[in-house]
N, C-alpha and C positions, 0 to 999 in steps of 0.2 A: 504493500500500500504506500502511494508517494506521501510525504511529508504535508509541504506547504502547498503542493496544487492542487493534493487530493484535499485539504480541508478546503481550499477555494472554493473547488467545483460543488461541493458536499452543502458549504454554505449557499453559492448562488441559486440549488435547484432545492434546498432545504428548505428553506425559506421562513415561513410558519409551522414550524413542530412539525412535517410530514411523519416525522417517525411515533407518535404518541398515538394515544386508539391502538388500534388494532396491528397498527406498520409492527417491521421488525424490531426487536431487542436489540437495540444499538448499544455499545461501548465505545466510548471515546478514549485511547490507552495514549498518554505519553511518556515516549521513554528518555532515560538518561543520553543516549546515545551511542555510539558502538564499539567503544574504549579498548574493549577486550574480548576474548574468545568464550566468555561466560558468558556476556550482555547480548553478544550474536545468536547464540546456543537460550538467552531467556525472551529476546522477540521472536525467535523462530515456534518456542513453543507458546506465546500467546497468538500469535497470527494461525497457527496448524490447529490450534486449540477452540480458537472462537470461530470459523470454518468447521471443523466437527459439532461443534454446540448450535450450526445454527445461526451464531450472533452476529450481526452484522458490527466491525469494526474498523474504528476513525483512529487511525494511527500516525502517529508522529516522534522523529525523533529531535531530541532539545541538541543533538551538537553538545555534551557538555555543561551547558548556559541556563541556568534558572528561570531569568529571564525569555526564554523560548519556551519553555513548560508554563508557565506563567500566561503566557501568552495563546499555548496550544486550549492549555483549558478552558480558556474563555470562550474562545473558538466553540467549544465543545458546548459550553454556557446557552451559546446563541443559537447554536444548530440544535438545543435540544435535547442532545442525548441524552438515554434513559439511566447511565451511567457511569460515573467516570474513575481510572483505575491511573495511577501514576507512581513510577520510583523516582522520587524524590533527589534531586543533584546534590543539595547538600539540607542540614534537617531544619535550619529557622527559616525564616521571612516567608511565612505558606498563609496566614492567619486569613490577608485581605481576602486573595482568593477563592480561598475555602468556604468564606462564610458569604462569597456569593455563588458558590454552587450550594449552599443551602439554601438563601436565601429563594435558591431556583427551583428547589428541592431536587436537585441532584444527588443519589447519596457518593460517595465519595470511598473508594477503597484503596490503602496503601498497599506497595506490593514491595518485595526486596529490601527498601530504605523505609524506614522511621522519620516523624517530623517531631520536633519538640515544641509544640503548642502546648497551651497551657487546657485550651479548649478541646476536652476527648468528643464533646459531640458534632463538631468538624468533620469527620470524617466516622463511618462504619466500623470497619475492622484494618486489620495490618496482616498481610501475609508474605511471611518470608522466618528467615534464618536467625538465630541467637546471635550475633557477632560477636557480642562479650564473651559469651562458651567458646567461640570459633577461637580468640585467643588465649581463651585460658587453654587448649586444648594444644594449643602450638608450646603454650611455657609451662605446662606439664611435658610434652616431650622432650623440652629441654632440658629439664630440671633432674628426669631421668638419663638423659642420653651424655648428661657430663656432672653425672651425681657425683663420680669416686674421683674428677678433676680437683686438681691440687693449685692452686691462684687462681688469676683472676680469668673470669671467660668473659670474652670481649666481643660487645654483640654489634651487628649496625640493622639499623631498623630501616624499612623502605613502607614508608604508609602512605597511605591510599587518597584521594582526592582531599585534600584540605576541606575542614568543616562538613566532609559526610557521615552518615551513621556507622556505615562498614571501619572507617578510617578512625573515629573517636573511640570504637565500641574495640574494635582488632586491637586496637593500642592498650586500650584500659585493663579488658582480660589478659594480656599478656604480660603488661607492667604488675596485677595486681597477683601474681602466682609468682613471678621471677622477684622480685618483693623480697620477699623470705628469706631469702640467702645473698647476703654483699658481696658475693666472687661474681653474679654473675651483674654485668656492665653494661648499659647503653651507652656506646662509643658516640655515635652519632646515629641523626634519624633526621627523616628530611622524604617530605612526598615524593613519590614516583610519578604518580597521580592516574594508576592505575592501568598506566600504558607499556609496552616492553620498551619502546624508544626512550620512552625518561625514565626505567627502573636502569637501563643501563647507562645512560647518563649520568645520573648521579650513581650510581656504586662507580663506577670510572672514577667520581670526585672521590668516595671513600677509599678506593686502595689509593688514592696518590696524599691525602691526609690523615689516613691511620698507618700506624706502622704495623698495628699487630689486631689483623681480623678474625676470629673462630667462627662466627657465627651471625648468618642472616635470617632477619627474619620478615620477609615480606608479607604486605596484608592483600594481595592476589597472586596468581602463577604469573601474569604476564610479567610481574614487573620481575620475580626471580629469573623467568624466563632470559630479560633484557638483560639481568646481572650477570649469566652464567656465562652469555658474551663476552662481559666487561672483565669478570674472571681471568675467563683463558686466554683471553689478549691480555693480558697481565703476566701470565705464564703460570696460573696458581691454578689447581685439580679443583673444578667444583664437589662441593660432596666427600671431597677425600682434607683437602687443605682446609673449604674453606667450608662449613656443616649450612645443609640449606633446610628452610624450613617455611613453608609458602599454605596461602588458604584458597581454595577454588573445587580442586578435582578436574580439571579440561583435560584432556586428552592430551595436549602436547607436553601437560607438566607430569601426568602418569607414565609418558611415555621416559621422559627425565628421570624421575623416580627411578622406573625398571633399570635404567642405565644407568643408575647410581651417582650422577648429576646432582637430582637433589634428592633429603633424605627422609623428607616426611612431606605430608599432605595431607591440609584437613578441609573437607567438604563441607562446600557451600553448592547446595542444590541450586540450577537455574531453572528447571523444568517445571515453574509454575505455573504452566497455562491451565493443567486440566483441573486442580482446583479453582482458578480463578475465574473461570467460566463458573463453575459449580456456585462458588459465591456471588457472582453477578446476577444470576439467575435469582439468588434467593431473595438479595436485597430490591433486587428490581421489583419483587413481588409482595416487598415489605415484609419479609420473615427474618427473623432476633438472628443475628450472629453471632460468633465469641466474639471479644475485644482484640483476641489477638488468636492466629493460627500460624505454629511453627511446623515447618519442613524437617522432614528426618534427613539424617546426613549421618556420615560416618568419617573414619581417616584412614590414610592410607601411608602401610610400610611398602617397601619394595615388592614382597610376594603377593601385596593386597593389589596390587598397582598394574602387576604381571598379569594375576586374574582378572582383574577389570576392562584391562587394554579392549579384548576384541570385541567386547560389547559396548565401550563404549560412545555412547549417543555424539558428545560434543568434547 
């Protein structure tokens, strides 16, 4: 579905609510943008998703820019829809908006990201991932994986789009586990911003300003992805020299994994379309939702990484 031509067109022959009455179950979805091989692999399954439900869906991608989401949903405001579903670019400045897709009686469902209003009746429900667990689950692997290490373990941190929920929530769980013990060290940390072109950028900056790295900890695959680059053009063994430890599950970081590149991976499911439909359906028809619906995930070692490879979806 195109972005901005297809809401044009949507708007000019929309006009007055054709979709209300009896029309189709419309959703108007905008998304983050297409950053990474997660965010590809989470519009493919809301697009493949509302297509099997039936739903007719108004989709857009923000590029990044809040203000593009911002702007997609009003769109969606004025066309109507019965619907509206969005992952959030980064979690404040939602409040105006929200409260005029209420005002419209639009209900409103977050998917992937979290907003931090103050206002829960803004929007429906929130479906997606725990990211706090997502990193406590990375600094529990570490905490085991250099438990019997003797001085200091010196980490660099690659986080995720400045002022997002993955990026606040990945940092906090991981800081609040590694906590506990003073050998282990945040060297430096400094956004990727979720992309492999600047995970490998800046770790490029980190081996030529740290002298002594063990241990990365990115809050997606891409950006480890981008570092494992920046690694071996440095001349250092990922995985072997320098311990890699990333949150997603894509395919290409499993496939890393198996290769012993990097050395742990903890999943973050992108496959929410075929609840999201499910929940669209029910709010659309005014039926109570939880407040909040988490996605099962698991993590993956090397032989879990090996088993997953061929079936892997994304």
């Amino acid at each position: 579905m195109a972005g901005v031509a297809g809401l044009l067109l949507l708007t000019a022959c929309g006009g007055g609510g054709g979709t209300s009455g009896g029309g189709a179950l419309t959703l108007g979805f905008a998304q983050v943008g297409a950053e990474s091989g997660w965010r590809t692999a989470n519009t493919k399954s809301i697009q493949e998703s509302a297509k099997a439900a039936g739903i007719e869906l108004k989709f857009s991608d923000a590029q990044q820019k809040q203000e593009n989401q911002i702007a997609a949903i009003r769109s969606y405001i004025q066309q109507k829809v019965k619907v509206i579903a969005f992952s959030p670019v980064v979690e404040s400045g939602w409040d105006t908006v929200l409260k005029e897709a209420k005002t419209a009686n639009i209900p409103v469902i977050l998917t992937d990201r979290a907003v931090d209003s103050a206002d829960k009746t803004l929007y429906k429900t929130f479906l997606g991932s725990d990211f706090v667990a997502e990193g406590k689950k990375a600094g529990e692997w570490l905490a085991k994986e250099f438990g019997s290490a003797t001085g200091d373990v010196s980490i660099v941190e690659l986080q995720g789009t400045t002022g997002s929920a993955p990026a606040n929530d990945r940092k906090k769980g991981f800081a609040d586990v590694i906590a506990s013990n003073p050998k282990f060290k945040v060297v430096a940390s400094q956004t990727g911003e979720f992309t492999r072109a600047k995970g490998k950028e800046v770790m490029e900056a980190f081996l030529k300003s740290q002298p002594k790295i063990d241990v990365l900890y990115a809050h997606n695959d891409d950006m480890a992805l981008g570092a494992i680059e920046a690694i071996e053009a440095a001349g250092k063994v990922p995985g072997k020299d320098i311990k890699i430890v990333s949150v997603d599950g894509v395919r290409d970081a499993l496939q890393a994994l198996a290769d012993g590149k990097i050395n742990h991976v903890v999943e973050c499911n992108p496959l929410l379309g075929p609840q999201l439909m499910d929940l669209v359906k029910k709010v659309a028809a005014g039926e109570q939702v939880p407040p909040r619906i988490e996605t099962t995930e698991t993590e993956f070692d090397q032989a879990a990484a090996k088993a997953a490879l061929p079936q892997r979806q994304y």
